[in-house]
N, C-alpha and C positions, 0 to 999 in steps of 0.2 A: 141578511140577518137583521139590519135596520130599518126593512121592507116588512118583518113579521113581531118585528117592536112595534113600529108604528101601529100595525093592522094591530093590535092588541090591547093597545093603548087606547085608541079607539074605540074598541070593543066594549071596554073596561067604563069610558067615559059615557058612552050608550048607557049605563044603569045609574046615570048620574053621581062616578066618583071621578072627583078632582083630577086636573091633570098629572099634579104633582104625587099627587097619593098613589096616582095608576101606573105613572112611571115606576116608585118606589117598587111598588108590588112588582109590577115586573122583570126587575132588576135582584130583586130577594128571590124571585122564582128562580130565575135566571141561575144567581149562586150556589142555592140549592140543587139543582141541575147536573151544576157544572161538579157537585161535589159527591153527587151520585155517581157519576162518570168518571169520576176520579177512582171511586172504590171498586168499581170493576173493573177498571182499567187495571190496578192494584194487586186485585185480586186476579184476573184471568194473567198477567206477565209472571208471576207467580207459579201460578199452574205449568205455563208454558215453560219456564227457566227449569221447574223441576223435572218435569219430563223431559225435558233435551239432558237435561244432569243426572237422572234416574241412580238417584243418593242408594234407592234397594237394591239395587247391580252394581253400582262402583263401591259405594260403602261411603265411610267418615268424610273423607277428602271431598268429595263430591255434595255431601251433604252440606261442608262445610261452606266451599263455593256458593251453594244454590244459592243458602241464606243470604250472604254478602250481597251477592247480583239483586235477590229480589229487595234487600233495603236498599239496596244504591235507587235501584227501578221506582220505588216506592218512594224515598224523598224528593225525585225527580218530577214525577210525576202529581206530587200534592206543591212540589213550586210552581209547576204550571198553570197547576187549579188555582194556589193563590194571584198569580198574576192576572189571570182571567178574570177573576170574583173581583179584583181591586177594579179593574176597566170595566167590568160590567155596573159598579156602583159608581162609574164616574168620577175617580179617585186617580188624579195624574201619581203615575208610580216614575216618575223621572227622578222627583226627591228622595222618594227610598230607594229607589238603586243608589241614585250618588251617595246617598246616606249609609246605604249598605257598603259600597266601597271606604267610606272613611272608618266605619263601624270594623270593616272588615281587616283594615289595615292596624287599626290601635287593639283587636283583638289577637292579634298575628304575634306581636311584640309580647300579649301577655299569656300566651298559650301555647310557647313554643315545646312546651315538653308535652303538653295532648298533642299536637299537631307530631312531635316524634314518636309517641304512645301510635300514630295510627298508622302512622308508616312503616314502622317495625312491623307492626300486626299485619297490614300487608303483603308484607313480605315473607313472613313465617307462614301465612296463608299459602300463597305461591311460590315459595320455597319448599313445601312441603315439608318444615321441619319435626314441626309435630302437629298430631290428629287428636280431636274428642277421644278418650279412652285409652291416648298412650300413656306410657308409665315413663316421668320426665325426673331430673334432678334440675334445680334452681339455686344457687345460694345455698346449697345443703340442705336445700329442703325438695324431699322427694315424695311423690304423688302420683296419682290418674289425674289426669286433664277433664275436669268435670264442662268446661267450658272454652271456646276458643273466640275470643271477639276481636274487632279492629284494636280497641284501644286496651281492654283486662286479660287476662287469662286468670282462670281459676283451677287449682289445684287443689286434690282432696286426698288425706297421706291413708296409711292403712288405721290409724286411733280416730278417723272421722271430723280430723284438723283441718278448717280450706284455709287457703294461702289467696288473697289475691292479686295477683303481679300487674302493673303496671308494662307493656309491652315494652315500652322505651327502656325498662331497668334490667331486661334479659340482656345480658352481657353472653355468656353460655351456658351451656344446657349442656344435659347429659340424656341423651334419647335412650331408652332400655328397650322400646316395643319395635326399631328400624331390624335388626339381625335377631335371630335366635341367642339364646341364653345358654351359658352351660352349667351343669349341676355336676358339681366337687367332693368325692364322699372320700373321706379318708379313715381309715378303720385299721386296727392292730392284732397282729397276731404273737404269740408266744415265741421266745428265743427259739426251744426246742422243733418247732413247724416245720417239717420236709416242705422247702418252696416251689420244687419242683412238681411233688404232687400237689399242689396247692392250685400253678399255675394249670394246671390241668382239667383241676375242679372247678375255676374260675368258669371256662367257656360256656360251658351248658349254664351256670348262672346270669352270664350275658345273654345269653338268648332266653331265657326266662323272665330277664329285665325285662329287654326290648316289646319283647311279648303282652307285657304285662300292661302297660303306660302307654298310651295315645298320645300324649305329648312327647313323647321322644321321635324327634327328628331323626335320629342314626344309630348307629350301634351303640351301643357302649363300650368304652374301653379301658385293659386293664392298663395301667399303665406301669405296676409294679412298685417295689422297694422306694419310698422318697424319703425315709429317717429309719437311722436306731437311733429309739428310745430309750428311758432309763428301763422300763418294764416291757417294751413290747418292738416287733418290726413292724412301723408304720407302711401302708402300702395306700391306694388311691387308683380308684374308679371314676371316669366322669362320661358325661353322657351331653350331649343337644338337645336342647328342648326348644319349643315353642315361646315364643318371649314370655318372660318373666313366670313363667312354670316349673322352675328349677327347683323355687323352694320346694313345693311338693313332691318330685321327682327325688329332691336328696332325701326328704324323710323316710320315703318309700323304700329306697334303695335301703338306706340302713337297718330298716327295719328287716327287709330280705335277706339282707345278710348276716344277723344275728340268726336269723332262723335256718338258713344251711347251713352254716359253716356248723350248726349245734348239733344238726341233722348227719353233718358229717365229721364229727369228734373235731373240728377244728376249734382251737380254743384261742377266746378273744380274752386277752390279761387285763387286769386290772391293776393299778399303782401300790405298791408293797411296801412296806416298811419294817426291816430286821434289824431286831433289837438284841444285840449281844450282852449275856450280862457275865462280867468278869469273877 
């Protein structure tokens, strides 16, 4: 390498520029060089990381690795380039390492909660606790995961509020997108209601659910009598849903069943108030 400095320097000095000038120049070519190399370097482990990861086939999780691996790759790889660039200008880097280690140790002291911000995040990384686009609770505050980083997480609720956490201050969480959700529909019918023929008329309404709703995981079921009321016997359907699909599944359901049971003379009471006058 100091074999096609020289020859260049040379070369350089042939058209009558200074030594010192023809050094420089070739030492600015040189970094510039090195910092091309750097962005493809960058740029092609990138490529590579995601295709070993293939984030369209595994989904979030994957995706969310790639990212990590290729900034880890990518600061690693532009310290290189700056080490390089500094030798290449002739610049002893013995003082900023040591410098860096002192720098590095009085930073250590005043950064201890980022340095816990990345290690949490870390570890929710590879704990797989939660993914881009699960539905999390934090401190009572509940959201989609708009973003998953070493040090923030960001949460977006359903009124369009982001949250941004600090990874070190998740204490716990409440993951809603790991299992299925279930949807809880309780609904009343009149004292008078033969329950018997009731429960009867139910079945073919369960399988009219089921039928009805792609998000249902599994049957639904009745589950029967859970109150008397002051005006009606409360009874209670619930169903498996696809995470966090429930709400839509109960408005549905209810709506279903104000329509048969109307279909089949079953009457749903409403709250009464009888007034005696003496």
């Amino acid at each position: 390498m100091n074999g096609l400095k020289d020859y260049l320097v040379n070369y350089l000095e042939g058209y009558n520029i200074e030594l010192g000038l023809a050094t420089a120049i070739i030492a600015l070519v040189a970094v510039l060089l090195w910092i091309i190399v750097g962005i493809i370097f960058i740029k092609i482990s990138k490529l590579i990381i995601f295709r070993i990861m293939r984030p369209d086939k595994h989904g979030v999780r994957a995706l969310t690795v790639a990212k990590l691996l290729s900034n880890i790759v990518k600061y690693l790889i532009w310290f290189v380039v700056i080490i390089i660039s500094l030798t290449e200008l002739s610049i002893d880097i013995t003082p900023f390492i040591a410098s860096a280690g002192v720098v590095g140790l009085a930073i250590g002291f005043g950064a201890q909660e980022i340095v816990k911000d990345f290690i949490t995040g870390f570890f929710i990384i590879f704990d797989q606790s939660f993914d881009v686009g699960d539905t999390i609770e934090v401190d009572g505050f509940k959201g989609t995961v708009q973003e998953l980083g070493l040090r923030i997480t960001r949460i977006r609720n359903w009124k369009g509020e982001l949250k941004i956490i600090n990874n070190g201050d998740i204490q716990t969480l409440i993951n809603y997108s790991k299992a299925d959700s279930i949807a809880i529909v309780d609904f009343g019918v009149a004292y008078d209601t033969d329950l018997l023929k009731l429960q009867d008329l139910m079945e073919p309404l369960l399988d009219q659910i089921k039928n009805s709703y792609e998000n249902i995981t599994d049957s639904p079921t009745f589950l029967g009598v859970t109150e008397l009321a002051d005006s009606s016997i409360n009874l209670r359907v619930i169903a498996k849903t696809l995470p966090m699909q429930h709400f839509a599944v109960e408005r549905g359901i209810r709506k279903d069943i104000v329509v048969y049971f109307k279909e089949h003379g079953i009457e749903i009471p409403f709250p009464q108030i009888v007034v005696h006058n003496d």
